[in-house]
N, CA, C and O atoms as a GROMACS GRO file, in nm:
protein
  364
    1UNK      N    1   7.943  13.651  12.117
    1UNK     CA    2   7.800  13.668  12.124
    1UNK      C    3   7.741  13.615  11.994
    1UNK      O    4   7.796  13.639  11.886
    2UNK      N    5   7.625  13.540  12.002
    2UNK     CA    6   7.575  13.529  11.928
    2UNK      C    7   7.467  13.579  11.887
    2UNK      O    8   7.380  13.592  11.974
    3UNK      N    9   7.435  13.621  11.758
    3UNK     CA   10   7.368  13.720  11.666
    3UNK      C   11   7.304  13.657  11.578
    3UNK      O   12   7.369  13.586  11.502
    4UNK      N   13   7.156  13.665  11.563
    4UNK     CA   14   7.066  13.685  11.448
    4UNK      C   15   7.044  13.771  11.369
    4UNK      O   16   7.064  13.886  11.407
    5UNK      N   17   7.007  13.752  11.261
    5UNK     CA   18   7.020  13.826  11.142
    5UNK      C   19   6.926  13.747  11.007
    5UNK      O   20   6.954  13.651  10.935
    6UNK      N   21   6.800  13.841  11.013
    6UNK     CA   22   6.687  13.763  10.926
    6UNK      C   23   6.669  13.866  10.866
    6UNK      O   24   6.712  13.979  10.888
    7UNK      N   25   6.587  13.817  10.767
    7UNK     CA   26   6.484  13.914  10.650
    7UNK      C   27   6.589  13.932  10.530
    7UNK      O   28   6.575  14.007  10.434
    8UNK      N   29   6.702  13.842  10.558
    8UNK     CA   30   6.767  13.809  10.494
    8UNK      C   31   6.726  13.768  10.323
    8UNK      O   32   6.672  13.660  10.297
    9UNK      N   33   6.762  13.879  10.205
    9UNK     CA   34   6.768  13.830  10.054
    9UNK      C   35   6.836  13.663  10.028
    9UNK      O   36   6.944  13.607  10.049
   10UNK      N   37   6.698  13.624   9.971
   10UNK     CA   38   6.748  13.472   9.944
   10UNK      C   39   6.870  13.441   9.866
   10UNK      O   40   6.903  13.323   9.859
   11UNK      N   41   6.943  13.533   9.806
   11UNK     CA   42   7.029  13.495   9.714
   11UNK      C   43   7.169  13.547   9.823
   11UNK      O   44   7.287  13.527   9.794
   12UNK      N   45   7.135  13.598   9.916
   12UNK     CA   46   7.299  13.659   9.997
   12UNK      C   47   7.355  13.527  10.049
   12UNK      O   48   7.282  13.431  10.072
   13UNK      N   49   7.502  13.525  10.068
   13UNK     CA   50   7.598  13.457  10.028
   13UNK      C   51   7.668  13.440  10.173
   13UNK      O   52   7.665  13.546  10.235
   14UNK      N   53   7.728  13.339  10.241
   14UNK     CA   54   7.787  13.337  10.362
   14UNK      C   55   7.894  13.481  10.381
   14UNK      O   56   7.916  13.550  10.480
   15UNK      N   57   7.954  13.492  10.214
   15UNK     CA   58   8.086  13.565  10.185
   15UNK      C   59   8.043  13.720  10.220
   15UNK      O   60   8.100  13.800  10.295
   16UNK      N   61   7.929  13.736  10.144
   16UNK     CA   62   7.858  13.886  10.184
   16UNK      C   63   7.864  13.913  10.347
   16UNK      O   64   7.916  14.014  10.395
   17UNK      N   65   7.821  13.839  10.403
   17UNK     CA   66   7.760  13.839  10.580
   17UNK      C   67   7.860  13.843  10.618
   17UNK      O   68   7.851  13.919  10.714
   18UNK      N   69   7.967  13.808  10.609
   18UNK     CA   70   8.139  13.840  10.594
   18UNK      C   71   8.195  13.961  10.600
   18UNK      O   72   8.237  14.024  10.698
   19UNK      N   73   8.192  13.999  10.440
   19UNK     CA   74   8.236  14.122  10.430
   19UNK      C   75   8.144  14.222  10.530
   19UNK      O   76   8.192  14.302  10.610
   20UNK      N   77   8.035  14.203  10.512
   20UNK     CA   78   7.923  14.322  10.618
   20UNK      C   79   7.964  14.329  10.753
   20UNK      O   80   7.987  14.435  10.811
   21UNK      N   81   7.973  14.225  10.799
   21UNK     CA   82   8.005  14.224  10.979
   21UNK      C   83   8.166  14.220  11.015
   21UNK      O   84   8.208  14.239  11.129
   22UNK      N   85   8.219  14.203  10.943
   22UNK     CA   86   8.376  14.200  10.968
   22UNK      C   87   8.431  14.346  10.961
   22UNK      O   88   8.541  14.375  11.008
   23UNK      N   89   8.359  14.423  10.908
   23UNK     CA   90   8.366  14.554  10.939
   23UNK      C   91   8.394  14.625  11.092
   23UNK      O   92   8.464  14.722  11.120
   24UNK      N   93   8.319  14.546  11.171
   24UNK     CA   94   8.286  14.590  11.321
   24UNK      C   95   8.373  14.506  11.387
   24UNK      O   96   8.398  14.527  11.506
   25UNK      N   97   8.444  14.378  11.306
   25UNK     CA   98   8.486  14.324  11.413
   25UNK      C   99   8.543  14.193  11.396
   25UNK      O  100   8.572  14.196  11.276
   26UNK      N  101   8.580  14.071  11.443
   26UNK     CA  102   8.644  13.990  11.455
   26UNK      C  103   8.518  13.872  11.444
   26UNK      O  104   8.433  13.857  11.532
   27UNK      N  105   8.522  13.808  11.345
   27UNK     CA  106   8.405  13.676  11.315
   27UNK      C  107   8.417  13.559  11.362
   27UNK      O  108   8.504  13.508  11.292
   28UNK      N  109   8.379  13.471  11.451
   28UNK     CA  110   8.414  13.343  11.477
   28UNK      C  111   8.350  13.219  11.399
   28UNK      O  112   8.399  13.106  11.391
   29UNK      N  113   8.222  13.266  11.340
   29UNK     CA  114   8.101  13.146  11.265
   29UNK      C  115   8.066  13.272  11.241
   29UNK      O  116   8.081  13.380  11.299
   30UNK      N  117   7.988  13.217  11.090
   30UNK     CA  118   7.882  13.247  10.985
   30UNK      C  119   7.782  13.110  10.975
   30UNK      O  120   7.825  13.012  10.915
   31UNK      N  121   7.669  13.106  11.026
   31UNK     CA  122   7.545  13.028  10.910
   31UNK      C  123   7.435  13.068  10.880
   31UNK      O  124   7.343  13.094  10.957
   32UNK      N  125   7.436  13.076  10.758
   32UNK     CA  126   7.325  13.070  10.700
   32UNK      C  127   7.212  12.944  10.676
   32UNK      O  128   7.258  12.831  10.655
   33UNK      N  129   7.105  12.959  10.680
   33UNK     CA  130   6.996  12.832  10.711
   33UNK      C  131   6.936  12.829  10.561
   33UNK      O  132   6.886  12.921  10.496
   34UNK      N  133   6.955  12.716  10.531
   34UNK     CA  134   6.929  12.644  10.413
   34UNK      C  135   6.832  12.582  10.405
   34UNK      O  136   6.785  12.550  10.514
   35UNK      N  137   6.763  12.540  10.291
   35UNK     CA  138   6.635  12.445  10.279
   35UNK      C  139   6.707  12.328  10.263
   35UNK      O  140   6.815  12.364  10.217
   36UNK      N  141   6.707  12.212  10.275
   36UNK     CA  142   6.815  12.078  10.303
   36UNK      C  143   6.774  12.049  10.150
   36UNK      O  144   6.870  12.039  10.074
   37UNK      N  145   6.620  12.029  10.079
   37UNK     CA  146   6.622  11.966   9.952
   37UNK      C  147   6.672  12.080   9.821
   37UNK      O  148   6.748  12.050   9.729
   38UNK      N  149   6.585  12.259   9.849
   38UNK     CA  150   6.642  12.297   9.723
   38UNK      C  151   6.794  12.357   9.750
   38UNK      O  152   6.866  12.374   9.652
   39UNK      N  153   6.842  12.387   9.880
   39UNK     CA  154   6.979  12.440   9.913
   39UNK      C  155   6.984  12.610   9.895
   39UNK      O  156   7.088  12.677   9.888
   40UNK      N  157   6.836  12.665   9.889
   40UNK     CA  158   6.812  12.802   9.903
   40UNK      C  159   6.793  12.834  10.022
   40UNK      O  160   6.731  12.770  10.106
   41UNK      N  161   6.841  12.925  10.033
   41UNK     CA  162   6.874  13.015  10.177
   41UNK      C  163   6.695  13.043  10.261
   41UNK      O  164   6.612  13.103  10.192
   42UNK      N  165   6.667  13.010  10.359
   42UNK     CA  166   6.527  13.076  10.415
   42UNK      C  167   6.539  13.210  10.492
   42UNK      O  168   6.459  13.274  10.561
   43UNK      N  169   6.653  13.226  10.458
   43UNK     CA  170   6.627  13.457  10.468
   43UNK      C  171   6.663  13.433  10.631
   43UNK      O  172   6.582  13.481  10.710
   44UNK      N  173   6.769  13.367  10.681
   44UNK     CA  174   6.800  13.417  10.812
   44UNK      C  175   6.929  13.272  10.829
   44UNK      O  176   6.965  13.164  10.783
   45UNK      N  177   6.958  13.389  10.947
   45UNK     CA  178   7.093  13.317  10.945
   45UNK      C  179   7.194  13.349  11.102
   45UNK      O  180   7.137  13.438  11.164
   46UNK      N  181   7.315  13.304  11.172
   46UNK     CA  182   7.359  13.343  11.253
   46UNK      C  183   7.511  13.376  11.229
   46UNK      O  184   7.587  13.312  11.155
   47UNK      N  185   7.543  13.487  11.304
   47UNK     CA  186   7.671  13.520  11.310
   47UNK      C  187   7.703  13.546  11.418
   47UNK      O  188   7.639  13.627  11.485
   48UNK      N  189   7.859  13.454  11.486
   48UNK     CA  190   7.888  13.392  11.612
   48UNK      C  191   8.039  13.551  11.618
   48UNK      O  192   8.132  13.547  11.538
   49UNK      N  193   8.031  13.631  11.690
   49UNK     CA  194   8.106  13.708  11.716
   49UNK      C  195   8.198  13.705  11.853
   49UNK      O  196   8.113  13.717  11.942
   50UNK      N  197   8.313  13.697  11.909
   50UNK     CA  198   8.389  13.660  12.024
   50UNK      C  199   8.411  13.773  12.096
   50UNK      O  200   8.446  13.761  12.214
   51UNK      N  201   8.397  13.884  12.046
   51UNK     CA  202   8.383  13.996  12.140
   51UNK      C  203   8.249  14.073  12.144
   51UNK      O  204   8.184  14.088  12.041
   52UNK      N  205   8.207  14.123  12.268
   52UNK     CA  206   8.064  14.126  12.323
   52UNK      C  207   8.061  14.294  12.239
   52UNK      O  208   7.972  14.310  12.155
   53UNK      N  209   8.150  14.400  12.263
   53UNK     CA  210   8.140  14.515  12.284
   53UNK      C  211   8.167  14.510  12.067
   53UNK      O  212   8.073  14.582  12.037
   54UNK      N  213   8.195  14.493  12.009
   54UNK     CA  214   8.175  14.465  11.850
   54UNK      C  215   8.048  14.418  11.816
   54UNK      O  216   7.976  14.467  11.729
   55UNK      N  217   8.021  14.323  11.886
   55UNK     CA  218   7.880  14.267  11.894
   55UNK      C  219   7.746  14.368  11.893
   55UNK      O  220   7.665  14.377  11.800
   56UNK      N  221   7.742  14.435  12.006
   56UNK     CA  222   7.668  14.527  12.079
   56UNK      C  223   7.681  14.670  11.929
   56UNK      O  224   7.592  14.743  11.886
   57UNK      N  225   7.825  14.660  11.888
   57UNK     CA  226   7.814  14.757  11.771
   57UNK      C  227   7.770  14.774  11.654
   57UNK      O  228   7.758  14.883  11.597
   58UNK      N  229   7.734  14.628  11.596
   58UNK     CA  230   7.720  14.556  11.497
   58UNK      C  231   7.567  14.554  11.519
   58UNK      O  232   7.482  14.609  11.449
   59UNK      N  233   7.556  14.498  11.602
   59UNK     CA  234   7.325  14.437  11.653
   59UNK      C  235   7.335  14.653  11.574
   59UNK      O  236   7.345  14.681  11.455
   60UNK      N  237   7.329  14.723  11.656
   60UNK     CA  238   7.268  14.878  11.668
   60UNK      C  239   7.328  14.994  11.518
   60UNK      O  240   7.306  15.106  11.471
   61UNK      N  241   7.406  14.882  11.499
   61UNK     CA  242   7.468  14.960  11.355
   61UNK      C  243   7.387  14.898  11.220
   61UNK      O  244   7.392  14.970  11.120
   62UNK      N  245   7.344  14.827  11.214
   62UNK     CA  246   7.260  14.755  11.144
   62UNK      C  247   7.108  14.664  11.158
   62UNK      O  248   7.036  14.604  11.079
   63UNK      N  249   7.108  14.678  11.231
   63UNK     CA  250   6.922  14.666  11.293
   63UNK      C  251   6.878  14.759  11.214
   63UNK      O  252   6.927  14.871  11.197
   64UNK      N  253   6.775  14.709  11.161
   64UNK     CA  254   6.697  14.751  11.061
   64UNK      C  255   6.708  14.836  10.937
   64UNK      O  256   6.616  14.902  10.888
   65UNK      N  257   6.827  14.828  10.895
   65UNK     CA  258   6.903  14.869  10.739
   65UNK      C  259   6.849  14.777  10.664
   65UNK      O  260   6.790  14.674  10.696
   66UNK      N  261   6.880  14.834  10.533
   66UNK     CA  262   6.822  14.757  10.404
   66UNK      C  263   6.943  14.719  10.342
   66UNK      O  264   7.042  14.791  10.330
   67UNK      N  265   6.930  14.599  10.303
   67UNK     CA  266   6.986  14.504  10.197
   67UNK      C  267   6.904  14.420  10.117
   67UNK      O  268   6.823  14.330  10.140
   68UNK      N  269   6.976  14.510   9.958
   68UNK     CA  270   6.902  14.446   9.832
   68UNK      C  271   6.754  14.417   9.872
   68UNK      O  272   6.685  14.315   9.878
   69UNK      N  273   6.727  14.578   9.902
   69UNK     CA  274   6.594  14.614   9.916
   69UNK      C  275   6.519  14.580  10.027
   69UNK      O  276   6.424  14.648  10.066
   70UNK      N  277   6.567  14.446  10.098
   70UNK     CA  278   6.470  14.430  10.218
   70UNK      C  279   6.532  14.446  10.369
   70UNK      O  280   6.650  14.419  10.389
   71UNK      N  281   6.454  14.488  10.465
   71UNK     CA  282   6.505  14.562  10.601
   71UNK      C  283   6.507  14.436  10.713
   71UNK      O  284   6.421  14.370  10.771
   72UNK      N  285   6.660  14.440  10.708
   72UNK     CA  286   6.730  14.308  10.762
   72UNK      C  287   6.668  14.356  10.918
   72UNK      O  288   6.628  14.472  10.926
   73UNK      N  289   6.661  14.273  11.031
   73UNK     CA  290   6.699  14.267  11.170
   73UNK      C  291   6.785  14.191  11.212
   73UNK      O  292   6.811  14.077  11.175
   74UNK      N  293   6.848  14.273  11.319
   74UNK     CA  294   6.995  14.180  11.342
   74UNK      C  295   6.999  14.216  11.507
   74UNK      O  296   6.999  14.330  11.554
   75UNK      N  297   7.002  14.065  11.596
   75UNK     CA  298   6.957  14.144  11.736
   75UNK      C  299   7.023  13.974  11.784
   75UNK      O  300   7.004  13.862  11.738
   76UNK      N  301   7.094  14.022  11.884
   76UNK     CA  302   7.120  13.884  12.025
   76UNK      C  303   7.042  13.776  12.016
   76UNK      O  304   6.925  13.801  12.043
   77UNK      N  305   7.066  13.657  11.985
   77UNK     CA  306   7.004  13.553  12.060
   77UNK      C  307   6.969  13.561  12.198
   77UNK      O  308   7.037  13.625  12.278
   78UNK      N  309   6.896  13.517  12.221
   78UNK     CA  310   6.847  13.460  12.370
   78UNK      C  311   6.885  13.367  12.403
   78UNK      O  312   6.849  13.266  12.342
   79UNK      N  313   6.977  13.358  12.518
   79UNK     CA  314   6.996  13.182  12.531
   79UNK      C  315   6.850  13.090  12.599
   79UNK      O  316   6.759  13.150  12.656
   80UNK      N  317   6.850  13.014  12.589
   80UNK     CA  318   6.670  12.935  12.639
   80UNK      C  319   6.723  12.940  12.766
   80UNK      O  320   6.825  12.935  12.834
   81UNK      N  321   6.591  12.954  12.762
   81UNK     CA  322   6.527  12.966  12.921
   81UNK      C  323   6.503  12.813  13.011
   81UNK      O  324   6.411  12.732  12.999
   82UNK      N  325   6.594  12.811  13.081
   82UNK     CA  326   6.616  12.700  13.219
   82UNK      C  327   6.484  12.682  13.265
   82UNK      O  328   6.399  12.759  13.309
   83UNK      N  329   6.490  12.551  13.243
   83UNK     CA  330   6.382  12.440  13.298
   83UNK      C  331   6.284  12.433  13.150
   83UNK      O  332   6.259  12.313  13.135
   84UNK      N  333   6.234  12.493  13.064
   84UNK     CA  334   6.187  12.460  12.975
   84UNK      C  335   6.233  12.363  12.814
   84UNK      O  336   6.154  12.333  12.724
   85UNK      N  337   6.374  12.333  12.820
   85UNK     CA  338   6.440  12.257  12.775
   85UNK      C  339   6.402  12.104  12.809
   85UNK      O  340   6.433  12.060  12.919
   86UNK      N  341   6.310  11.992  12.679
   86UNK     CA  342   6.268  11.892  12.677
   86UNK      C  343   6.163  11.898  12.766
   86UNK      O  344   6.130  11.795  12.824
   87UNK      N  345   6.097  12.013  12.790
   87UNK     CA  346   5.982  11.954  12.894
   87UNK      C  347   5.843  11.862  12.878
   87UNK      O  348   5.738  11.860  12.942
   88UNK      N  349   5.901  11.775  12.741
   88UNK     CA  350   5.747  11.698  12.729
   88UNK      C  351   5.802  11.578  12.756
   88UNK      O  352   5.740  11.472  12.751
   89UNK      N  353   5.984  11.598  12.801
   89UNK     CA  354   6.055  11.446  12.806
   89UNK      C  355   5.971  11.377  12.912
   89UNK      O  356   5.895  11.288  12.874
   90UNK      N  357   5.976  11.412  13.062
   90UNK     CA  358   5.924  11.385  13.150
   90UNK      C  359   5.783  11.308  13.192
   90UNK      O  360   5.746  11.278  13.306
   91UNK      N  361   5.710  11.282  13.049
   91UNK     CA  362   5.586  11.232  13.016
   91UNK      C  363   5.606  11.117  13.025
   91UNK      O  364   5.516  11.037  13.002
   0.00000   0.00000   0.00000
């Protein structure tokens, strides 16, 4: 499952998001989203988890806790929604 996780402290570290979620469970991907020119973090990020039921433990065990002061959310992606994918191609 894949997992969001924003409000993310600009200075936290792929390694942190690591240690935090590996707690619950088995990690497949970590990314964190970067600014491409200064290479500072924009406070959100994804963590790719392979089991659903760790997943599900992880989103509700940490949804809306604080780290280094600010109150992270951490909740399922949505996969997109069918038929709205490229719909200005068709122009």
């Amino acid at each position: 499952m894949k997992i969001y996780v924003g409000n993310l402290p600009h200075g936290v570290e792929e390694d942190e998001l690591r240690g935090i979620f590996s707690e619950y469970g088995e990690i497949a991907s970590i990314s964190l989203i970067k600014d491409r020119f200064s290479g500072q973090s924009k406070g959100f990020g994804f963590v790719d988890m392979p089991n659903n039921s760790e997943a599900d433990k992880v989103i509700k065990s940490l949804n809306k806790t604080t780290m280094q002061g600010r109150t992270i959310k951490v909740n399922q992606v949505e996969p997109p929604k069918k038929g709205r994918k490229n719909a200005r191609r068709g122009r």
